[in-house]
FILUMNU-61855 format. One record per residue (C-alpha): residue in one letter; x, y, z. Coordinates in steps of 0.25 Angstrom, whole numbers, padded with zeros to 4 digits, always signed. Example, Ala and Ser with C-alpha at 12.3 -4.5 7.8 and 13.67 -1.06 7.14 Angstrom:
% residues 2
A+0049-0018+0031S+0055-0004+0029
END
This chain:
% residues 534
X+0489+0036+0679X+0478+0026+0673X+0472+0029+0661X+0458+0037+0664X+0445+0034+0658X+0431+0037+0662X+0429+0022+0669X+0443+0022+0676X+0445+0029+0689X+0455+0041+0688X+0460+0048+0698X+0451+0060+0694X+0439+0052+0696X+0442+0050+0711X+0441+0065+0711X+0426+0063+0704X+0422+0055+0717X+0424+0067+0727X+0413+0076+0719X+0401+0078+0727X+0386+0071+0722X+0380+0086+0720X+0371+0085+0729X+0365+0098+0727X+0361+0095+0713X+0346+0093+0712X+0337+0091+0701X+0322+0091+0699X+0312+0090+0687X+0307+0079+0678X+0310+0066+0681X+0323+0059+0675X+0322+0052+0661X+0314+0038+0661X+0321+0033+0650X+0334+0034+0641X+0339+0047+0635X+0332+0049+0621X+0339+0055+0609X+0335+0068+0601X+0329+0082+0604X+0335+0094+0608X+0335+0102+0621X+0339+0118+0622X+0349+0122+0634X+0349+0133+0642X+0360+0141+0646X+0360+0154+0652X+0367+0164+0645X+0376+0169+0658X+0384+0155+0659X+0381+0145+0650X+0374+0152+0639X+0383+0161+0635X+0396+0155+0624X+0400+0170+0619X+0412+0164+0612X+0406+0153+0607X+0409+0136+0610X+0424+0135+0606X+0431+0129+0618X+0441+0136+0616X+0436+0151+0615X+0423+0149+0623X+0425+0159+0636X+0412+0152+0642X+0415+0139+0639X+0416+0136+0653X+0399+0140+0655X+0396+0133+0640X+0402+0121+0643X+0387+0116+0639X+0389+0120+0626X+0403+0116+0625X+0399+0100+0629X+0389+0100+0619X+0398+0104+0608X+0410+0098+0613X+0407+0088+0622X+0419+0087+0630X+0431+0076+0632X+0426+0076+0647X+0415+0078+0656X+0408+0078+0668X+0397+0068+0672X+0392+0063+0684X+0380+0054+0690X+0366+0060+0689X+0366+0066+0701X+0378+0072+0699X+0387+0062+0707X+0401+0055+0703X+0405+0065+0693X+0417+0064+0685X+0423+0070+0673X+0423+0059+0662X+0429+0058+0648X+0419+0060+0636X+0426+0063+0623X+0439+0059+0630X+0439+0044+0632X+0449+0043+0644X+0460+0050+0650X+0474+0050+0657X+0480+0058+0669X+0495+0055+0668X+0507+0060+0676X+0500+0064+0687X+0491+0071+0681X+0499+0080+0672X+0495+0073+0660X+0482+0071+0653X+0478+0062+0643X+0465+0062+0636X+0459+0052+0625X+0450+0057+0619X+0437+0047+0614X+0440+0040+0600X+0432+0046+0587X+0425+0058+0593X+0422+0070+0581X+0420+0084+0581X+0406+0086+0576X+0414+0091+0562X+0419+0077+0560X+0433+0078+0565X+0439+0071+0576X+0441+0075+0591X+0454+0068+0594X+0467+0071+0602X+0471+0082+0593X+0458+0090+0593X+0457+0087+0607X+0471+0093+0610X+0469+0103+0600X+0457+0110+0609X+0463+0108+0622X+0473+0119+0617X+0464+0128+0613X+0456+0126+0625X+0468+0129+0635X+0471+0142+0630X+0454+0146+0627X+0450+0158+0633X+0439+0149+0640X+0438+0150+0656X+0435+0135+0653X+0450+0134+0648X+0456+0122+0657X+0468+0126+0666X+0476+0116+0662X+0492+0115+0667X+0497+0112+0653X+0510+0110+0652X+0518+0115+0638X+0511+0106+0627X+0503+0102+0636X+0491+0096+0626X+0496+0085+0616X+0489+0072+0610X+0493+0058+0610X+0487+0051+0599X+0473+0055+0592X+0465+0052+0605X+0472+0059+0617X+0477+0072+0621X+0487+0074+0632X+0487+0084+0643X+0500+0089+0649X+0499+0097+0662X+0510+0104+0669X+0504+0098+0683X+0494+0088+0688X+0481+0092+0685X+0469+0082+0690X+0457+0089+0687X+0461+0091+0670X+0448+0081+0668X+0440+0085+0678X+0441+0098+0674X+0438+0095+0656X+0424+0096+0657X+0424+0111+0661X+0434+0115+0651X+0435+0119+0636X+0446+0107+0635X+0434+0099+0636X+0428+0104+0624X+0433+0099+0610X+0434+0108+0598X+0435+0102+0584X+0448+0108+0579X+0444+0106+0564X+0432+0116+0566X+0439+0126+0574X+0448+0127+0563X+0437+0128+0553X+0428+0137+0558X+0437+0147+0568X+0437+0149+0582X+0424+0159+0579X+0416+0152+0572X+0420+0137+0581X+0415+0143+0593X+0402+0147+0586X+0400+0132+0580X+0410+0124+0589X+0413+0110+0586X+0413+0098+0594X+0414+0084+0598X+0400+0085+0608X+0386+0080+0608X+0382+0091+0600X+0386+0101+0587X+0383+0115+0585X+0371+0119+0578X+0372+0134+0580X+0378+0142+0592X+0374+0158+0594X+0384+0163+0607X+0379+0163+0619X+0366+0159+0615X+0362+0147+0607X+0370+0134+0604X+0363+0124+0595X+0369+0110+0594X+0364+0099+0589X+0368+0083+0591X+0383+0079+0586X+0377+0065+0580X+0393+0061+0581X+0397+0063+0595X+0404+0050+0601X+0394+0047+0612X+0384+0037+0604X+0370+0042+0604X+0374+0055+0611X+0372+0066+0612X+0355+0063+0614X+0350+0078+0609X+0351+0080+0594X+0350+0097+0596X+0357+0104+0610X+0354+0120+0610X+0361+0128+0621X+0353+0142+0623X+0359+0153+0631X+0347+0158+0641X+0347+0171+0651X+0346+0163+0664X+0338+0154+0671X+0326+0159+0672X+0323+0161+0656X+0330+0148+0655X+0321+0141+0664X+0308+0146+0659X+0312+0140+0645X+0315+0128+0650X+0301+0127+0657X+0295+0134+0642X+0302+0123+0634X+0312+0131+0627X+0324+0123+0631X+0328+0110+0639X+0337+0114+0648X+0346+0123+0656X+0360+0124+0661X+0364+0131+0673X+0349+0135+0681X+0356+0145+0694X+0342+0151+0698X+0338+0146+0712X+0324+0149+0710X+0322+0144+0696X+0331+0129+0700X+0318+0128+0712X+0308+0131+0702X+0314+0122+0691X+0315+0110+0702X+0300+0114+0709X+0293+0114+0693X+0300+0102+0690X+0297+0106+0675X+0312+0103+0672X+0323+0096+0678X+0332+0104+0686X+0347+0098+0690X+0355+0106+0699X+0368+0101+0698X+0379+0098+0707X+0386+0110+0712X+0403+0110+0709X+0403+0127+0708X+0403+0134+0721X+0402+0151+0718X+0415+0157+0724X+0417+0173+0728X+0429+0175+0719X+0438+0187+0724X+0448+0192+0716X+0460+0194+0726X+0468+0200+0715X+0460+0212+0717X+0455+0223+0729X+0448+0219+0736X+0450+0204+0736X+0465+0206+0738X+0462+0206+0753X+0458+0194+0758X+0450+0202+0770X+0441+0206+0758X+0439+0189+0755X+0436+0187+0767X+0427+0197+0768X+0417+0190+0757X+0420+0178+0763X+0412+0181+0776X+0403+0190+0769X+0397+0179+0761X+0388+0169+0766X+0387+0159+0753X+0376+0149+0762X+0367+0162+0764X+0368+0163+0750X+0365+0150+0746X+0354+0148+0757X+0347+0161+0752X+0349+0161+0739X+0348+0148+0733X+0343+0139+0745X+0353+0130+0747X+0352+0126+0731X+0367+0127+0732X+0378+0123+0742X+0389+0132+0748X+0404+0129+0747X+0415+0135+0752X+0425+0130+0741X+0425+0129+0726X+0418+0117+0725X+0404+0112+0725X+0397+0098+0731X+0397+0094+0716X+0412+0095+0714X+0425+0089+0716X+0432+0091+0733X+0420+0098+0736X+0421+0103+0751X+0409+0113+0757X+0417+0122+0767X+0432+0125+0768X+0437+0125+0783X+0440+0141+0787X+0431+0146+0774X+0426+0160+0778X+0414+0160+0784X+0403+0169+0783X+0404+0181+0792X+0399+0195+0789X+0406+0202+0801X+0420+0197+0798X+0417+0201+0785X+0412+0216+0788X+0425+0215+0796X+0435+0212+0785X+0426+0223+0776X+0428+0233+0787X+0444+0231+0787X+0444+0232+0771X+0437+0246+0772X+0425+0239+0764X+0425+0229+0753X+0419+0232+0740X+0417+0220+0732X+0411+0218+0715X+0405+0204+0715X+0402+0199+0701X+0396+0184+0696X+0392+0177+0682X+0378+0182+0679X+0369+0170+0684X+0358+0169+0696X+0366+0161+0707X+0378+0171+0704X+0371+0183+0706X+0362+0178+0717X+0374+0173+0724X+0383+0186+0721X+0371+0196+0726X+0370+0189+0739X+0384+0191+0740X+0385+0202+0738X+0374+0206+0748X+0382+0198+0759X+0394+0205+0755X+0387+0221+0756X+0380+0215+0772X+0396+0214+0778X+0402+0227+0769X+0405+0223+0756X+0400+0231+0745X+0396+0223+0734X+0393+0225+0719X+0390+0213+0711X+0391+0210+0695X+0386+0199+0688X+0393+0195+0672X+0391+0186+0661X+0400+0174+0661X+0409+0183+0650X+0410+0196+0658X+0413+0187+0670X+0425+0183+0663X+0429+0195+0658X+0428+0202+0673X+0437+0190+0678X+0447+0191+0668X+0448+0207+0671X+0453+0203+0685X+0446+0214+0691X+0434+0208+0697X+0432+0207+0712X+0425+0196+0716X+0417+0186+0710X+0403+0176+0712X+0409+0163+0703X+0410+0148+0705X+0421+0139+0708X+0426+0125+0706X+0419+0116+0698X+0418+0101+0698X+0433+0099+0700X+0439+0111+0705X+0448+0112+0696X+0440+0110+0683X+0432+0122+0676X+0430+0134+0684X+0434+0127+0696X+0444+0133+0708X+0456+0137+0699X+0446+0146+0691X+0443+0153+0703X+0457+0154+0711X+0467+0149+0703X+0477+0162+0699X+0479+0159+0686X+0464+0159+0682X+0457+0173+0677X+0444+0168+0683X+0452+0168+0697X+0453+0178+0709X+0463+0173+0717X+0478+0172+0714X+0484+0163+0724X+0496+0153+0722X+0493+0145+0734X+0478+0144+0729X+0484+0139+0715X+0492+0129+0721X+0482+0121+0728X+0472+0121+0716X+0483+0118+0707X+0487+0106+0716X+0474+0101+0717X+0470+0103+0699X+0482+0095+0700X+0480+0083+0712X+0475+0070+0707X+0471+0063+0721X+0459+0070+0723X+0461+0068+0737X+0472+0078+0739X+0465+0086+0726X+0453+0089+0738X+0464+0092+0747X+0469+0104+0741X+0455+0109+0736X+0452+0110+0750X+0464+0118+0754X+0461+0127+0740X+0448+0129+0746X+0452+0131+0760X+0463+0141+0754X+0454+0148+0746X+0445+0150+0759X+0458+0155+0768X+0461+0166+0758X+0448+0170+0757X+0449+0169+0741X+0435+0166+0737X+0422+0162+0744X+0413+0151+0739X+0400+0150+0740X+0389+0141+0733X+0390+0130+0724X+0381+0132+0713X+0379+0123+0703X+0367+0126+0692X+0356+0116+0688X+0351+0112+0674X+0337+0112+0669X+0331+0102+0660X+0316+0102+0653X+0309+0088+0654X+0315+0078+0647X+0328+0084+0646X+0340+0075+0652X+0354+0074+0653X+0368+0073+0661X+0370+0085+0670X+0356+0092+0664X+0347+0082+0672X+0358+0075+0679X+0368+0082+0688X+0382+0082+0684X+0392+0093+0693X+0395+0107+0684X+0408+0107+0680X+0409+0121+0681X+0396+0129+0683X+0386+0120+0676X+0384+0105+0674X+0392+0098+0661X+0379+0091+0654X+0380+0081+0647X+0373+0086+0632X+0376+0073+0625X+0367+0066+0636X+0355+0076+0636X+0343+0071+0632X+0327+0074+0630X+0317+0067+0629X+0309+0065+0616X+0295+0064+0614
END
């Protein structure tokens, strides 16, 4: 296979041209910049403390259990040998190499080899090459991380070729490996030289990276102060001299200090009502961002009463997901009936024989179970919550008794990894299915984060990780999806996608441009956020 570099045309890249413009995406606010990006000044970012803003163990890839909704942070500090960016509306994304220079897909796609850029350092002073690269893709495989990748090593399956390059040896074809970097801790490079100094505690406390910016001081789940790396290997990047991340209970006291001053910027806006308001006071700039995330029912069918499928199909009919998104957040975001979204790659909107809607067939199903009792639980966020309570009041109109919870991101884990949960309000997919929290996080058996343990189900998701053409890679994601759908294993429902809000004369890739999340919400590009100075 020919050597791949960000100008050539790999084979993944075809797959790049089948991702939807995000159409939804809107933005609104103060005009774009008249002139260049400036250098200096500081902005603060706002994350709310249920997602984003909370890093309870800290920002070591490879003992962060959050690093998945912290990958913010992580870029900051880290940077990232890939990333994902796309056109300013959000169009011709593709994943691109940034401290790798190139790469190779060898052997049908069962070997990987990655070249890292020449004469990138740590921020301590030592080098970032093959072996330090290699040395983290270890420890990242085995990190307790539910942004660990799901790589089919095989045995000795990370080695280095020379100072530069680090091979990748896989026990199949896996096509999506680059796609899927960006929205895992492999991304993320950690000097080995100051883990080994200071500890595993203390290094996820006061990590150590390669990216735009260095740590100044880091309280858990609260404030992160870093401030301009002034040897990154971007010439004249990163433009900000000081970056603070502050974790913030929700949008609404996020957006009233944006409007007060008190920060720049905010990851992550879900509150229907305060996006209109933000796009009507046109105080700040509001980007809604290309959808790639649909929300899914998951149904544990390990457990009663999901173990009957009459009991999925109940919910299936029972739910009317367009009702919902009508209602609730006025066509702000658009249905699917599959794990992807307009934003992402082999996106299709409806799924031949998908349940419909149909509250009589599903008082029928109830009757013959003898009632169905069912606990609903989400992450603690406003569309969640929103979307599970009007669920649940579909659910009690045809039978279905209901009670709902709602978690932190850490409880949320926890009550996963128990297996004793019922169902649950999450999303699924991301940009390439099969990156991130994408399909095999939410069907495949092998996965804690799964509901569903079906060898048939795994065949067809493997087959398609592993397809190069992407031709025949849509194929079978449309047979996972219509096999999905003819088990009844999960219903899906709206693609959601957050928007990012920027005080006046605050710019930047993904914050004021769109660029399609690469799991829940949009990889910005710090090194290229700017304000203006006057």
């Amino acid at each position: 296979m020919r050597r791949r570099t960000r100008a050539a045309a790999p084979v993944l890249a075809a797959l790049l041209l089948l991702a939807a413009c995000g159409g939804e995406g809107r933005s609104a606010g103060p005009a774009a910049p008249t002139g260049p990006p400036q250098r200096g000044g500081e902005i603060t970012v706002l994350e709310d403390a249920a997602f984003a803003g909370g890093w309870p163990t800290g920002l070591d890839p490879a003992t962060n259990t959050t690093g998945g909704a912290n990958i913010a942070q992580m870029s900051a500090i880290y940077g990232g040998l890939f990333r994902l960016e796309a056109a300013d509306d959000g169009s011709g994304a593709e994943v691109v190499p940034h401290q790798a220079e190139s790469y190779e897909l060898l052997d049908g796609g069962t070997t990987v080899r990655i070249t890292i850029r020449e004469g990138i350092r740590f921020t301590d002073g030592t080098p970032m090459d093959a072996e330090a690269v290699a040395f983290n893709f270890r420890r990242a495989v085995d990190s307790p991380c539910t942004c660990s990748p799901t790589w089919p090593l095989a045995e000795n399956g990370i080695t280095t070729d020379g100072p530069r390059t680090v091979v990748l040896k896989f026990t199949r074809p896996f096509a999506a490996v680059i796609n899927a970097f960006p929205a895992t801790n492999v991304n993320w490079i950690a000097s080995p030289t100051a883990l080994q100094q200071m500890g595993e505690e203390q290094f996820a406390v006061t990590p150590v990276g390669a990216g735009p910016f260095k740590v100044v001081s880091n309280q858990l789940s609260s404030q992160l102060v870093l401030e301009r790396n002034p040897d990154y290997f971007k010439d004249g990047l990163p433009y900000l001299d000081r970056l603070t991340f502050q974790s913030i209970g929700g949008d609404q006291p996020a957006y009233q200090a944006l409007l007060a001053g008190q920060a720049q910027a905010y990851e992550g806006l879900t509150t229907t009502p305060l996006l209109e308001q933000a796009q009507e006071a046109g105080r700040i700039t509001v980007t809604v961002q290309p959808p790639t995330s649909p929300y899914v029912v998951q149904l544990n069918t390990q457990r009663a009463p999901f173990d009957d499928q009459r009991a999925r199909e109940a919910i299936y009919h029972a739910t009317d997901f367009a009702a919902i998104a009508q209602g609730l957040f006025r066509g702000h975001y658009p249905v699917s009936q599959s794990f992807t979204g307009p934003g992402g790659l082999f996106h299709h909107e409806t799924v031949p024989g998908y349940p419909e809607h149909d509250p009589e067939r599903a008082r029928q199903l109830v009757a013959e179970l003898g009632g169905l009792s069912v606990r609903l639980g989400t992450l603690k966020s406003y569309v969640a919550e929103q979307v599970m309570t009007a669920l649940q009041t579909q659910w009690q109109e045809v039978g279905i008794d209901v009670q709902i919870e709602s978690y932190e991101l850490s409880t949320l884990i926890q009550e996963f990894n128990s297996g004793e949960w019922q169902s649950m309000l999450q999303t699924a997919g991301a940009w390439d299915p099969a990156a991130g929290v994408g399909v095999g996080f939410r069907f495949s058996s092998d996965s804690p984060f799964t509901g569903v343990k079906d060898p048939e189900l795994d065949r067809l998701l493997d087959t398609a990780e592993a397809t190069l053409d992407p031709a025949e890679r849509e194929r079978l994601y449309v047979e996972a999806n219509r096999y999905i759908s003819d088990h009844a294993y999960a219903p899906f429902g709206l693609a959601f996608a957050p928007a990012n809000l920027a005080a006046e004369g605050v710019y930047g890739p993904g914050l004021t441009t769109k660029i399609p999340p690469i799991v829940v919400n949009t990889g910005v590009l710090w090194d290229e956020v700017w304000r203006v100075q006057r």
